[in-house]
N, C-alpha and C positions, 0 to 999 in steps of 0.2 A: 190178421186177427185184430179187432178193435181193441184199442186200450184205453183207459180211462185215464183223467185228468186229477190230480191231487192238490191243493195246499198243502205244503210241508209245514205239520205243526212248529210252530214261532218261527217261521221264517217270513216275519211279516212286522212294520214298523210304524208307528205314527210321528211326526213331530206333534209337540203342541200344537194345537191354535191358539192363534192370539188375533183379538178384533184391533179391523183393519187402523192405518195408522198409528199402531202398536208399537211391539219389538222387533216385528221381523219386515215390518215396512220398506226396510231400507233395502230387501234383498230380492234379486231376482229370482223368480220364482224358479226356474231351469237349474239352475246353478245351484239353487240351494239344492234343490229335489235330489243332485248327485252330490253332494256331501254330503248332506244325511247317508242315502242309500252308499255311498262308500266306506261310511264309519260304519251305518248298521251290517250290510253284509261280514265286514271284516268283526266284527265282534262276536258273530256266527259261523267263523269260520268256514265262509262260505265262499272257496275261491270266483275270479270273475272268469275264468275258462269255462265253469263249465253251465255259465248262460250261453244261450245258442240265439236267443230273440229278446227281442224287445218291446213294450207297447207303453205309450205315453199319453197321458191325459192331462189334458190341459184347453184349459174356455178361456182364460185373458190373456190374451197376447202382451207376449214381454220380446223385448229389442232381440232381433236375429232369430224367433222362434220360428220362421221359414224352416230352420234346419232340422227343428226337431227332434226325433228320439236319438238318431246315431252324434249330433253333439252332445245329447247329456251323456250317452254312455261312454263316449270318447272322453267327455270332461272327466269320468269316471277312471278311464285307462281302460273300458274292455274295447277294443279297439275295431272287433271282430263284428261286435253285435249290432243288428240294424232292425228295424222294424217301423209301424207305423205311429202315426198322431192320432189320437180319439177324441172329439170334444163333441160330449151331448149333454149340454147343459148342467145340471145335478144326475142323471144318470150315467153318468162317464164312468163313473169308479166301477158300476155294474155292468156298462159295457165292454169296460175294457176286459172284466174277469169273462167276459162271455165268450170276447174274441179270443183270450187265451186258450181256454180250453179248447175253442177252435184249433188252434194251432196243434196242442199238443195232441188231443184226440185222434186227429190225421194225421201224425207223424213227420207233420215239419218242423216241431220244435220238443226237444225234450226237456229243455225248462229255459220257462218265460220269464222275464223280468217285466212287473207291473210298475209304471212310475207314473202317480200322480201327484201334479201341482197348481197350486195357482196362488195370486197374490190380487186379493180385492185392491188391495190399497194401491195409492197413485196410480190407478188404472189408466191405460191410455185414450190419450184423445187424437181421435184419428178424423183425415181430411180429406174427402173423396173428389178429388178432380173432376169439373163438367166443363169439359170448353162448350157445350153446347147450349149452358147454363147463361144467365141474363146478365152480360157483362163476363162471362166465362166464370163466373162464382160456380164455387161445388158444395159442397154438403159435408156435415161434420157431426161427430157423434163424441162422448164421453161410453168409452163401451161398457164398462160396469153402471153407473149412473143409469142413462140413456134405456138402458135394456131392461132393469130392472121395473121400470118406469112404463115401458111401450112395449109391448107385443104386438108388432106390424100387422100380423093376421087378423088375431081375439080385436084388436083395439082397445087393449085397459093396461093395466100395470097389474103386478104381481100382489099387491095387494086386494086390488080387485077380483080377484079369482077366489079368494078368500072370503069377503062378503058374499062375493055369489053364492058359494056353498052352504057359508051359513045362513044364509037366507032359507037356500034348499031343505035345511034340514032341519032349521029352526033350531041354531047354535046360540044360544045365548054369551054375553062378555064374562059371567059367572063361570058358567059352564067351563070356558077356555081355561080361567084364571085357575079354575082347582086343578085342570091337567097341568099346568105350566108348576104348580105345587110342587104336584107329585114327581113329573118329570127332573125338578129341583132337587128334591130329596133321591131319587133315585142316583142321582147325579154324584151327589154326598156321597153314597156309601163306594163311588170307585177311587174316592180319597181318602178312606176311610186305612188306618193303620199306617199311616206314612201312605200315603197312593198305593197300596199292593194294589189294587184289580189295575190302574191305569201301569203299572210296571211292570207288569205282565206281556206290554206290547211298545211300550216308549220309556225312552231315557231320559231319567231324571233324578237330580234337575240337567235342564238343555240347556246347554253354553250356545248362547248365542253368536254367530261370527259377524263380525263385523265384514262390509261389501267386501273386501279383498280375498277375507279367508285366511285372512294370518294373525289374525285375534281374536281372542271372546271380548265382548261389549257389553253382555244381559249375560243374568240365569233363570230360567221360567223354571219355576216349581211345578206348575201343573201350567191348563191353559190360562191363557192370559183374557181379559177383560168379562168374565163370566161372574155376573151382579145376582146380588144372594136376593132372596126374594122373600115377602112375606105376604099372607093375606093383604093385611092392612095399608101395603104399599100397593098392593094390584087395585085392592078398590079404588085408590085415587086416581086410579089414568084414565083417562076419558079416549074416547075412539079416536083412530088416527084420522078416520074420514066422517065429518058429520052426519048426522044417522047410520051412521054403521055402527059394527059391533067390536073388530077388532082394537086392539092395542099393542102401542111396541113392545106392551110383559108379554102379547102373545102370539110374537113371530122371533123370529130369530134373527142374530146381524150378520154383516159380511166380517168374513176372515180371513185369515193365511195362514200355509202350512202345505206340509209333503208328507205324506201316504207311501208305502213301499209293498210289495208282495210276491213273493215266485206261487207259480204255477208249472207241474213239472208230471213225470210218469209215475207211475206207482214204487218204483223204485228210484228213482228222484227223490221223492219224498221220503222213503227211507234212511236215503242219505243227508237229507238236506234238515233234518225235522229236531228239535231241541230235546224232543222224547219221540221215537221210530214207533211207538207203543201207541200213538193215537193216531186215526187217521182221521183225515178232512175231506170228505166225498163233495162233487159241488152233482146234485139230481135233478135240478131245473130251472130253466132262466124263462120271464115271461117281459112282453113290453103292451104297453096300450096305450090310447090317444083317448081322449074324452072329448066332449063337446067341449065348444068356444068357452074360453071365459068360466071354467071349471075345474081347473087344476088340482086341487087338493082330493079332489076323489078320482082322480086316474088311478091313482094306485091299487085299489081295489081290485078292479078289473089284470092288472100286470099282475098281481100277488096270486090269483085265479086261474092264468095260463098258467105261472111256476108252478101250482104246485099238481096242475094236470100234463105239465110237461115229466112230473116226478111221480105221478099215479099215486098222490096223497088228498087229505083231507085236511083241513085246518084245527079237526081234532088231534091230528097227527103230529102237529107243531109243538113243541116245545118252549120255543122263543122266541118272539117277533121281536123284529129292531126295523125303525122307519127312520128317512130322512124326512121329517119333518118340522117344515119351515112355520109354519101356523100351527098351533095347539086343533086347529079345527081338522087339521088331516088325521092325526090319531081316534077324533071323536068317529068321524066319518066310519074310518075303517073298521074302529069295533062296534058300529051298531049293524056296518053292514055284512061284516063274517061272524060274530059273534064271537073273537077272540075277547079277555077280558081288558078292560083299557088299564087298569092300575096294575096287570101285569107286562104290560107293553113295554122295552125300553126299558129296562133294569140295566144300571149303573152309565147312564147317560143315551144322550141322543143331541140331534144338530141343533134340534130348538135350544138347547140349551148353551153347548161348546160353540152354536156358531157354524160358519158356511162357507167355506173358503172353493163350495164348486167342486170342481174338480176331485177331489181327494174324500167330500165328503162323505159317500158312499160307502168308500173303499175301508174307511176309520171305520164307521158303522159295522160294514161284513166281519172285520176282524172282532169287534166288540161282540158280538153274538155268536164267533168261535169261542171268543174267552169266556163265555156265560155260560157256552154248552159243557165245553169242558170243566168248569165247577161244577156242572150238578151231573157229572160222571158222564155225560155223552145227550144227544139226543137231535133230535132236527129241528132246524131252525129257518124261520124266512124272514128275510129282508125285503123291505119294498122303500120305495120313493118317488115323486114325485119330480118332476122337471120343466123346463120352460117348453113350451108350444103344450100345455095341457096334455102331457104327455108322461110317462113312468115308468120304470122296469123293477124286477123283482128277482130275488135267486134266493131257491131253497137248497139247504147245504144239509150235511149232518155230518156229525164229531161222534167215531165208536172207538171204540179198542180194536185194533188193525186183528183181522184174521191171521193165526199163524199158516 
């Protein structure tokens, strides 16, 4: 008989983010990812027997990451659990919950451990050997740098994809600067009351550790380097590329930071769940590719499988939550489904916190659990954009578990 795949309400964690060269600079990203996830599970009483799999996402390679998922959970103490590495750019966090459910659906795992991480900062500079090269020289990259910069395919950089679109659609630098507003203020209200909406899903304040793990060093209140914004300040930036439109007010920076989530059986989640009382259905995952040199509107298209992979309508939704890097991905998408844009992305999104990759997805999915469940249940999609003009999306919904 098929079973279906759950999130166990609050069994799901974020560290802050904090922009790169920050606080958490100094750490490797693996290592951190299972000391969060060690504290967090043990604060949920959620022993490590009874994970059975593992899935790890991770885009910047950090020193010995060859070994991947079974050294972080070993770094953990579950000693047992093994699974794979996922890195798809900014869709990893979405990929990885897709593979889960994989797992569990088919009955090879009855609850999954999701760990994403990554650290922009001091990214490495790696040095590819050509003996057959002029003088036997090889080839070298800054792989954060370098890639943000060049897409070997498209031929532009990441910002580039970004003008093209707003060319396409005729996005104005106004335009951007009122989403990046609202996004702002939306942002405000999940600090709002001492952070309640952000403590709902992350501990705070975070004791920083220092490399070894036998001290705190920092405490992050909330994330770290997220710059308050005002009209007045956005009019004065000028475009990053002459004649173009965009601005740094209207993309987003790189980050770091670790993301956590079980995915498990329906009674998994009974047991795993902070209240048994709510369920977390995941009902469609969608991916899509776009033309060259178009990134910010693939989403569109992913957000469109999901939610005919869930035999819905986008009047059906409830809440959208995007990872988006540019203010011009949000525009995009509400002129082309008709979702409203100044309802989009209530109490944060990446443009805002930041981009650490990896994890950032995964932060997103849970921020739109924790939305659903304030306004008493309902369904939600997520969608995002990724490198190679590419996107995925998953539509989820939050009800009161059937007795």
């Amino acid at each position: 008989m098929p079973r279906d795949a759950e999130i166990p309400y609050g069994a799901y964690w974020s560290s802050p983010f904090a922009r790169w060269q920050g606080s958490l600079a100094h750490l490797h990203s693996m290592e951190f990812a299972a000391h969060v996830a060690g504290e967090e599970l043990a604060r949920r009483h959620i022993s490590l027997e009874q994970i059975d799999h593992g899935i790890l996402g991770l885009t910047v390679p950090q020193k010995q990451s060859f070994y991947g998922l079974p050294w972080v959970t070993g770094m953990m103490g579950a000693e047992n659990v093994a699974g794979p590495t996922i890195s798809q750019a900014c869709a990893t966090g979405a990929r990885t919950l897709a593979a889960a459910c994989q797992e569990v659906r088919g009955g090879l795992s009855d609850t999954t451990l999701i760990l994403t991480t990554d650290r922009t900062s001091n990214g490495p500079h790696v040095y590819y050997p050509a003996p057959s090269g002029p003088g036997g020289t090889g080839a070298h990259e800054d792989v954060v740098m370098d890639n943000f910069n060049h897409d070997p395919h498209a031929k532009n950089a990441m910002l580039d994809t970004a003008e093209n679109v707003a060319a396409k659609y005729q996005i104005g630098t106004e335009e951007q600067h009122d989403v990046v507003l609202r996004r702002h203020s939306q942002y405000l209200d999940a600090l709002a009351d001492d952070h309640a909406f952000q403590k709902r899903y992350m501990t705070l304040p975070f004791a920083v550790p220092d490399a070894r793990y036998r001290k705190t060093v920092a405490s992050l209140t909330s994330d770290e380097g997220v710059v308050a914004v005002t009209a007045e300040a956005l009019a004065k930036l000028k475009p990053v590329k002459p004649g173009g439109v965009v601005t740094f007010g209207g993309q987003t920076h790189p980050a770091d930071g670790t993301v956590g989530l079980l995915v498990t059986t329906a009674d998994g989640a009974r047991r795993h769940a902070s209240d048994p009382s709510i369920q977390i259905r995941l009902l469609g995952f969608g991916q899509s590719r776009t033309e060259k040199g178009y990134m910010p509107q693939a989403p569109v298209e992913a957000a469109q499988r999901a939610l005919d992979d869930a035999d819905l309508k986008i009047n059906d939704i409830a809440a959208v939550k995007s990872h988006n890097p540019f203010a011009v991905n949000d525009i995009v998408f509400s002129r082309e489904t008709g979702f409203a844009l100044d309802a989009m992305n209530n109490y944060g999104c990446s443009l805002i916190w930041g981009h650490p990759q990896g994890p950032t997805g995964l932060r997103t999915i849970i921020e739109l659990i924790e939305e659903l469940a304030l306004k008493g249940g309902g369904r939600g999609l997520f969608q995002g954009c990724a490198a190679g003009d590419s996107a995925m999306a998953v539509v989820l919904e939050v009800r009161a578990r059937p007795d």
